[in-house]
Backbone as a printed PyTorch tensor [residue, N CA C, xyz], in Angstrom:
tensor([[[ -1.1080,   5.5190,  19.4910],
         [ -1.8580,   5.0150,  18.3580],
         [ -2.7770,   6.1000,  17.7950]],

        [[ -3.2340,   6.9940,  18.8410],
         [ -4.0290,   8.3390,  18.2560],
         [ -3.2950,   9.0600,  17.2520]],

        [[ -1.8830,   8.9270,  17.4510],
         [ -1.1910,  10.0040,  16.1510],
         [ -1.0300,   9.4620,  15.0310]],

        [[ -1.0090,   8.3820,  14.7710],
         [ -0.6100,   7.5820,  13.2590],
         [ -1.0760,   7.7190,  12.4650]],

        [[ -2.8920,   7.5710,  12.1610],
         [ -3.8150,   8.1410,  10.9340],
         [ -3.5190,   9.8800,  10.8550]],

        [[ -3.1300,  10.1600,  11.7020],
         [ -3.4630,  11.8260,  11.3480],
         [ -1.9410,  12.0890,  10.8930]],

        [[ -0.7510,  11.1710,  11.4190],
         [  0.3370,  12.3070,  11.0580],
         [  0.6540,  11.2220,   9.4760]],

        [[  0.5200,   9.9150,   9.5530],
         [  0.2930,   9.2380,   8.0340],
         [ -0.7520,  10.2970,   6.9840]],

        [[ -1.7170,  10.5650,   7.4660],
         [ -2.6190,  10.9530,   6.2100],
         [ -1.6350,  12.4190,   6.0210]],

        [[ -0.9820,  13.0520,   7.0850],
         [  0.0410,  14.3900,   7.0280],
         [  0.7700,  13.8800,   5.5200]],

        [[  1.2820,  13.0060,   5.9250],
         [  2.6320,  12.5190,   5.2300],
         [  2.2510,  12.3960,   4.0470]],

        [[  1.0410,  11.7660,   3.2650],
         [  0.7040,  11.4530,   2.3850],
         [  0.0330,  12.4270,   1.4460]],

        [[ -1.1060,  13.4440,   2.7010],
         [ -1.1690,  14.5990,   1.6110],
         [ -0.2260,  15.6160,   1.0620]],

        [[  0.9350,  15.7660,   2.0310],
         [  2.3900,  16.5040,   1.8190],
         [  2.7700,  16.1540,   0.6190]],

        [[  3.2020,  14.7910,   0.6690],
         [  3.4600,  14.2860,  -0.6760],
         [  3.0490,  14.4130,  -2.4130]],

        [[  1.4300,  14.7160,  -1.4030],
         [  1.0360,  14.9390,  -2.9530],
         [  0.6610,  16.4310,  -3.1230]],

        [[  0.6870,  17.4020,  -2.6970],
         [  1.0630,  18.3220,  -2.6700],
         [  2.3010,  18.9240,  -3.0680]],

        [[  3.3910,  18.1940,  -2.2450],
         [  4.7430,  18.1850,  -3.3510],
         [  4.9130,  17.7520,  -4.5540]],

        [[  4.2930,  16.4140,  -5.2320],
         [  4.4090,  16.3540,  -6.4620],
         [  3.3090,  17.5390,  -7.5580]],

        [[  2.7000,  17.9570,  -6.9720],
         [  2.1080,  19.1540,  -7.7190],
         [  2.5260,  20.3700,  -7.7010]],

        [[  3.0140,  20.8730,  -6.9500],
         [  4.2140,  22.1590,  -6.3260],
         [  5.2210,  21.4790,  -7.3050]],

        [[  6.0440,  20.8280,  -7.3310],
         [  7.3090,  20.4980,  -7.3550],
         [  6.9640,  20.5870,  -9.5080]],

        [[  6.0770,  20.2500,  -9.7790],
         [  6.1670,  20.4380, -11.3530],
         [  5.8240,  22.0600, -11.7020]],

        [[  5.4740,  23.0490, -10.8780],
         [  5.1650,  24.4410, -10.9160],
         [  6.4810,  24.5860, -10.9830]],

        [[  6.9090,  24.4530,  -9.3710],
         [  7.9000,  25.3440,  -8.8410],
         [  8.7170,  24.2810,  -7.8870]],

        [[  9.8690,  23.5930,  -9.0360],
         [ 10.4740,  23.0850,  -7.7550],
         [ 10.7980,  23.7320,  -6.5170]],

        [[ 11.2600,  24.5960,  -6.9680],
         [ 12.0750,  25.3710,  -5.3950],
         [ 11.1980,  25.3390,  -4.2890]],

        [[  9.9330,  25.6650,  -4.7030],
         [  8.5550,  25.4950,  -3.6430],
         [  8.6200,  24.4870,  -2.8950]],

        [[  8.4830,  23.8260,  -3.8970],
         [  7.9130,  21.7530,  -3.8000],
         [  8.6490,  21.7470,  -3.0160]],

        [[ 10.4730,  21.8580,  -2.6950],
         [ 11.1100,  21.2400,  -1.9930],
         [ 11.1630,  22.3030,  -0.8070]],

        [[ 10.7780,  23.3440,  -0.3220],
         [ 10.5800,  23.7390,   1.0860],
         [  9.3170,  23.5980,   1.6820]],

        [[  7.9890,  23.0340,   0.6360],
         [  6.9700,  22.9310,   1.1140],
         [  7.2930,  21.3040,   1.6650]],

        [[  7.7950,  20.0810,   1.1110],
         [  8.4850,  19.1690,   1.8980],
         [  9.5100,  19.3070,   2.7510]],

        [[ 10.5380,  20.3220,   2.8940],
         [ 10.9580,  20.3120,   4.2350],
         [ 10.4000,  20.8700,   5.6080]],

        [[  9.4280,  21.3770,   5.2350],
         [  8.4270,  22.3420,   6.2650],
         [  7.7160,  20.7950,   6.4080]],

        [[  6.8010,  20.3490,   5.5880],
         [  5.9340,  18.8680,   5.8620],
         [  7.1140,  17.8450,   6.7870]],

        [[  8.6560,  17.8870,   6.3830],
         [  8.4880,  16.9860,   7.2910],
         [  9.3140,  17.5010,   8.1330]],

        [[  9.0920,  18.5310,   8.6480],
         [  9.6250,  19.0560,  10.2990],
         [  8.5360,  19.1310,  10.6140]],

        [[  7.7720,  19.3310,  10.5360],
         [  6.0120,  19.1520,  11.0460],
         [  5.5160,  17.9750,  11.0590]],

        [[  6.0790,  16.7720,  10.5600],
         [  5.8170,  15.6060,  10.6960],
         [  6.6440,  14.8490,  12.0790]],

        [[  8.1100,  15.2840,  12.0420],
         [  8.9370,  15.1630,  13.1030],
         [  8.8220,  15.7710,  14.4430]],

        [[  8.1190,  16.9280,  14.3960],
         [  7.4600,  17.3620,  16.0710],
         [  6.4310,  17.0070,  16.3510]],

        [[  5.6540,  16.2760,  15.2570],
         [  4.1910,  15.5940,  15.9400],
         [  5.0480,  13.7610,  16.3110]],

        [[  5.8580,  13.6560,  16.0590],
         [  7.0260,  12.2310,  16.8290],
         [  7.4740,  12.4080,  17.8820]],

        [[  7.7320,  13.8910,  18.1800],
         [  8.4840,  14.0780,  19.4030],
         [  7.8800,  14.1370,  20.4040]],

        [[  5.8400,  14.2010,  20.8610],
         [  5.3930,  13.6370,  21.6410],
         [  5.2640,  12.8490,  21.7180]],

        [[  4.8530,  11.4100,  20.9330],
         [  5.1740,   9.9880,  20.4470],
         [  5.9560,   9.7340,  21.3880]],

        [[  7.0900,  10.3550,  21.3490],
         [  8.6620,   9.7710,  21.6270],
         [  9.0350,   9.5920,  23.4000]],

        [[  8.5620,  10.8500,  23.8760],
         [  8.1560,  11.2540,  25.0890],
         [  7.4490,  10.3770,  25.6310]],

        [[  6.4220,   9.7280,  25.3110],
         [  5.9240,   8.8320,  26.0530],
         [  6.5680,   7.2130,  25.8880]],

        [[  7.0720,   7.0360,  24.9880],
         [  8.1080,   5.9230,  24.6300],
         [  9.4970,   6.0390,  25.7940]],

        [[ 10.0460,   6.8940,  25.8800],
         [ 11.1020,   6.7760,  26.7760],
         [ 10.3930,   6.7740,  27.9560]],

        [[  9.4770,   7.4120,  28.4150],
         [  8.8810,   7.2940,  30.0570],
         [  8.6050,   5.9030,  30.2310]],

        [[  7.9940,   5.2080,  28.6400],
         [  7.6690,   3.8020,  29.4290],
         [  8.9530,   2.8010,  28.7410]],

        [[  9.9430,   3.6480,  28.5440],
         [ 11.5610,   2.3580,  29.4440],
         [ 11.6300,   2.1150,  29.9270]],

        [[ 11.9980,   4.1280,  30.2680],
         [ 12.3700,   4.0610,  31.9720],
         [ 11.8700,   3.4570,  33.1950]],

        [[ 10.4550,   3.4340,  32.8380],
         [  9.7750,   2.5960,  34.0460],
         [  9.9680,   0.8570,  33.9890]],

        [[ 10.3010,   0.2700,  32.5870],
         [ 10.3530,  -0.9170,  32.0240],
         [ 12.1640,  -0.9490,  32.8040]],

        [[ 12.8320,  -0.3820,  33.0200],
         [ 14.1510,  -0.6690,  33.0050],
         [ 14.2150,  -0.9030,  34.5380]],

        [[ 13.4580,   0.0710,  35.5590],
         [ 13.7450,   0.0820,  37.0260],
         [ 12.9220,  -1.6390,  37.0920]],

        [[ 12.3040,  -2.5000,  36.2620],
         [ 11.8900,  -3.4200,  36.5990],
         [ 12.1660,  -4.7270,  36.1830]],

        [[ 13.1530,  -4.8290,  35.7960],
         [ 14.0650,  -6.0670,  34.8890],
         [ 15.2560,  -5.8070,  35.1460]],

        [[ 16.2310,  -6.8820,  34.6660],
         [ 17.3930,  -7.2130,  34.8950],
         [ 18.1320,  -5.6290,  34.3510]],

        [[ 19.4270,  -4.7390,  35.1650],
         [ 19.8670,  -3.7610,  34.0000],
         [ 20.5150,  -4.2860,  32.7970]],

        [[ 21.8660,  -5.5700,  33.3020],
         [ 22.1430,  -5.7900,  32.0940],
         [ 21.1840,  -6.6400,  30.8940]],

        [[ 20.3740,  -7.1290,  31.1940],
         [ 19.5730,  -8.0530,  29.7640],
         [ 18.6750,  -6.8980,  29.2920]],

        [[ 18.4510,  -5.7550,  30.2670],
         [ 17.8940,  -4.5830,  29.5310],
         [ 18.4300,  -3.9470,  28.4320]],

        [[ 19.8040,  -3.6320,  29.0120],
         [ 20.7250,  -2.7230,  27.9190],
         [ 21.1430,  -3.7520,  27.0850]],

        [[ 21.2360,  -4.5360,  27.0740],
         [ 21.3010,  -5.5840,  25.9710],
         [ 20.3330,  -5.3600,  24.7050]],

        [[ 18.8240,  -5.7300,  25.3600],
         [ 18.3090,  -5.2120,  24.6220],
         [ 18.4930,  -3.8990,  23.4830]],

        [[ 18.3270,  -3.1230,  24.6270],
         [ 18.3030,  -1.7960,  24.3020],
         [ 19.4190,  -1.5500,  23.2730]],

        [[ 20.6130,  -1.9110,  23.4370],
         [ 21.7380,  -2.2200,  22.2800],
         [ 21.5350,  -2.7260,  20.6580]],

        [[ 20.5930,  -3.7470,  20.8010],
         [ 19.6560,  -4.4440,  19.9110],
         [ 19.0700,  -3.6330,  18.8010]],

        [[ 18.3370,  -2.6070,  19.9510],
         [ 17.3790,  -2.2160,  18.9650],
         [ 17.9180,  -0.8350,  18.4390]],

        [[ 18.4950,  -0.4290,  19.3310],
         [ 20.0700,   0.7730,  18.6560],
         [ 20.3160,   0.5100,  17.3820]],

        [[ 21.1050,  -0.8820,  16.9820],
         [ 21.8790,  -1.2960,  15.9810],
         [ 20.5330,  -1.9000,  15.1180]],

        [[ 19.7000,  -1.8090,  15.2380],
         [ 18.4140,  -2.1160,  14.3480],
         [ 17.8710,  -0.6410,  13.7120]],

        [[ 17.4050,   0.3270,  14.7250],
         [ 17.3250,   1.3130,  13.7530],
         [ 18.5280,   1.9320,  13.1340]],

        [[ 19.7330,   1.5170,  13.4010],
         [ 20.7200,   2.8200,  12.9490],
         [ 20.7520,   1.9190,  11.2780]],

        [[ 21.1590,   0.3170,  10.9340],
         [ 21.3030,  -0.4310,  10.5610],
         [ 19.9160,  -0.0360,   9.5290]],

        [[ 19.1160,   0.0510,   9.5700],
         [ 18.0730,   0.4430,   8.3490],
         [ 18.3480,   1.2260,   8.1900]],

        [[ 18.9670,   2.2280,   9.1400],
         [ 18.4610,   3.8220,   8.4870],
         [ 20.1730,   3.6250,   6.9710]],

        [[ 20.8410,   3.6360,   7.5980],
         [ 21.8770,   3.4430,   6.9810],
         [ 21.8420,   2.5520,   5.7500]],

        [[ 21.0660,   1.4000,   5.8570],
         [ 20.8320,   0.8970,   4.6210],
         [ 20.1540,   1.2120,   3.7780]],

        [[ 19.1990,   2.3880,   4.2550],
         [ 18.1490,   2.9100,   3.3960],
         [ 18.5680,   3.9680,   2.4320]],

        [[ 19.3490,   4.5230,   3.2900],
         [ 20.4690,   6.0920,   2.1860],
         [ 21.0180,   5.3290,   1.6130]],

        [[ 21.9230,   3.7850,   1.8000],
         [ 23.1660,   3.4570,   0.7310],
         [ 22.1100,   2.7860,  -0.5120]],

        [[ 21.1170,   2.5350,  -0.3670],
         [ 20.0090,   2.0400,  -1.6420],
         [ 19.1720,   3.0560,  -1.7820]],

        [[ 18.8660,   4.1540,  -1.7020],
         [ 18.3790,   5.4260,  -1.9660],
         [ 19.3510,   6.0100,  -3.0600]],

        [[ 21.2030,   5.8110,  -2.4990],
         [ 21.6240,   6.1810,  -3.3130],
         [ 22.6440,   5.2970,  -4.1040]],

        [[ 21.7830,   4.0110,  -4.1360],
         [ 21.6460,   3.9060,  -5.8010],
         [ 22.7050,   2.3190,  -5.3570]],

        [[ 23.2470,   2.2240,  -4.3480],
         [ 24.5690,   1.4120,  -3.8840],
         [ 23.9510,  -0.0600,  -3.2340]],

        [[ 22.8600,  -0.8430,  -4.1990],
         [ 22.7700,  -1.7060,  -3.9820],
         [ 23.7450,  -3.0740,  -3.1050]],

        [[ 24.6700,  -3.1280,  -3.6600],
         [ 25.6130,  -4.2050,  -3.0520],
         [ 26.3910,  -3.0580,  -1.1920]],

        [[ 26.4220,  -2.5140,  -1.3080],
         [ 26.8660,  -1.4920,   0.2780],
         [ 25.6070,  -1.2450,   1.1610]],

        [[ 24.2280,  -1.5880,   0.4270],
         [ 23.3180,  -1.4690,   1.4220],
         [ 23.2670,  -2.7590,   1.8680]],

        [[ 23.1880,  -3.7530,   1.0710],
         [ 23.8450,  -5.3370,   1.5910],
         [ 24.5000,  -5.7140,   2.5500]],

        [[ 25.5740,  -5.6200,   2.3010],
         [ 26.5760,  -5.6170,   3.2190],
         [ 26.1120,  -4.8420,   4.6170]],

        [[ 26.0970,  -3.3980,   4.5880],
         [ 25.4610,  -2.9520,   5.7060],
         [ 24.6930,  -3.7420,   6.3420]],

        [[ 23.5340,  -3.8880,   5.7850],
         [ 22.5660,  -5.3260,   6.3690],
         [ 23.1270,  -6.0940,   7.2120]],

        [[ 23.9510,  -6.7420,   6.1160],
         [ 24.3910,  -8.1890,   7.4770],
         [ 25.5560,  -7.5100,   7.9810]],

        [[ 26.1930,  -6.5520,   7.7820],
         [ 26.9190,  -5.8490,   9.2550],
         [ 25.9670,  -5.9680,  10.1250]],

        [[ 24.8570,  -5.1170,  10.4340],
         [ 24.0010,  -5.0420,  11.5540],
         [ 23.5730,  -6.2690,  12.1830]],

        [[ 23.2180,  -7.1000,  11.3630],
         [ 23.2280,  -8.0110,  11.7600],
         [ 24.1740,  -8.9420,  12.6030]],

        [[ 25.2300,  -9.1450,  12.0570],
         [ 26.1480,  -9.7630,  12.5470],
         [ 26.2550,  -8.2170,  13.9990]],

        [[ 26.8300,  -7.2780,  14.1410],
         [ 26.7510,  -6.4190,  15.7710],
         [ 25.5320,  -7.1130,  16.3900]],

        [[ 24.5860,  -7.1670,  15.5860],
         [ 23.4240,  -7.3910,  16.5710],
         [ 23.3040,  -8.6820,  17.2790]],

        [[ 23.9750,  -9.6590,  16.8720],
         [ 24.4510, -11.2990,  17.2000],
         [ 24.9690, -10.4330,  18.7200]],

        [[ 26.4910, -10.0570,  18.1330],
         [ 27.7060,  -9.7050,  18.8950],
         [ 26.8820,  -8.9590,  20.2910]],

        [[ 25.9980,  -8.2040,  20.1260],
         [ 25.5510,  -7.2200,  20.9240],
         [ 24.6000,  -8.4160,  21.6440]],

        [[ 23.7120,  -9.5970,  21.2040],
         [ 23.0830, -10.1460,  22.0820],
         [ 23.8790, -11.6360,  22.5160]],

        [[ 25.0690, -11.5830,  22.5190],
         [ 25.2770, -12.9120,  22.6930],
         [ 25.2150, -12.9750,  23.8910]],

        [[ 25.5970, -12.3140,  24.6720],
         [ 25.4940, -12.5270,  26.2580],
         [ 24.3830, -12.9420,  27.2860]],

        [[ 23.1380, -12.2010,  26.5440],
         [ 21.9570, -12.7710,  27.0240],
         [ 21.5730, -13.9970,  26.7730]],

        [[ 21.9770, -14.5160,  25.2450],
         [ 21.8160, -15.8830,  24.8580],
         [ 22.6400, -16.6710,  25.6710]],

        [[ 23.8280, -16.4460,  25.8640],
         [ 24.7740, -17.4680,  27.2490],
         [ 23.8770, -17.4840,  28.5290]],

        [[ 23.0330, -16.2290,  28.4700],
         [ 22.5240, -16.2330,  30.1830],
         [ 21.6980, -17.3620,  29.9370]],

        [[ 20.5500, -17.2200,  28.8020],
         [ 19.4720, -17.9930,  28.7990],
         [ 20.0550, -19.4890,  27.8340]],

        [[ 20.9670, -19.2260,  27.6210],
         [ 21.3220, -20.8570,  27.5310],
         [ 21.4810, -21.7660,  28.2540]],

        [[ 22.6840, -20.7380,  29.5990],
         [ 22.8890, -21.6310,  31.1450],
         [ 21.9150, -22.1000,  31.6050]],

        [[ 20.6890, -21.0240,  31.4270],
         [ 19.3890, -21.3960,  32.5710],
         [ 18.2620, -22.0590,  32.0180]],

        [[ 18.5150, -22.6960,  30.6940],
         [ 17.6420, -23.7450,  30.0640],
         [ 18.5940, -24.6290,  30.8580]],

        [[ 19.8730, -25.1750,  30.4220],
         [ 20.7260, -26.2600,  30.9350],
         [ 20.8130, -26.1390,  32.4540]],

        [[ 20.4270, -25.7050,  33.0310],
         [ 20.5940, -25.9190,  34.4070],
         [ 18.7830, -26.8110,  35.1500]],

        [[ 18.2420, -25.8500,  34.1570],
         [ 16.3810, -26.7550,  34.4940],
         [ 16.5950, -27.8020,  34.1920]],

        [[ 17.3450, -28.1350,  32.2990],
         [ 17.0280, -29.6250,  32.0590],
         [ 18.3350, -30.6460,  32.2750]],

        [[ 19.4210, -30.3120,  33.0380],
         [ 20.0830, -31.3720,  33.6040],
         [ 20.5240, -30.9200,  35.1790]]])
């Protein structure tokens, strides 16, 4: 939570820095934003580091499979935005759609199994 105001306010003064660069000198504008956001992306990659340590410790302590279940979940959740975000970035309203409820629908497919687990074991408490 310590990195968010500092690498957000990053992101935001970059930005506007690029739109002032970028009416000089595009060519600028656009390596002074690819420099902003590889410098935005290695201040994530300690973020990130501490996110996988606390899986890994989350995984040696729960079920493996309703873990990777999860974990499947949230796979097909970020890939599923990211992907919908380029096909409506570029411009492909009705294919970012669709994408959508693709992910959606894998993401059913990907949790149904846990829902059978925890379906059995409601029906087994209440009959």
């Amino acid at each position: 939570m310590n990195e968010l105001l500092p690498t957000l306010g990053l992101a935001v003064l970059a930005a506007l820095v690029y739109g002032l660069l970028s009416k000089v000198s595009p060519a600028f504008g656009l390596l002074f934003s690819l420099a902003a956001g590889v410098f935005v992306l290695v201040r994530l990659v300690l973020v990130l580091q501490g996110v996988v340590e606390g899986i890994a410790a989350l995984a040696g302590q729960v079920d493996g499979q309703a873990f990777g279940c999860l974990l499947r979940c949230a796979g097909i959740l970020l890939l599923t935005d990211y992907a919908r975000t380029l096909c409506d970035e570029a411009g492909a309203e009705s294919l970012a759609w669709c994408t959508s409820l693709a992910g959606r629908v894998l993401m059913l497919a990907a949790i149904w199994p846990l829902l059978e687990e925890v379906c059995g074991l409601i029906w087994e408490l209440t009959g």
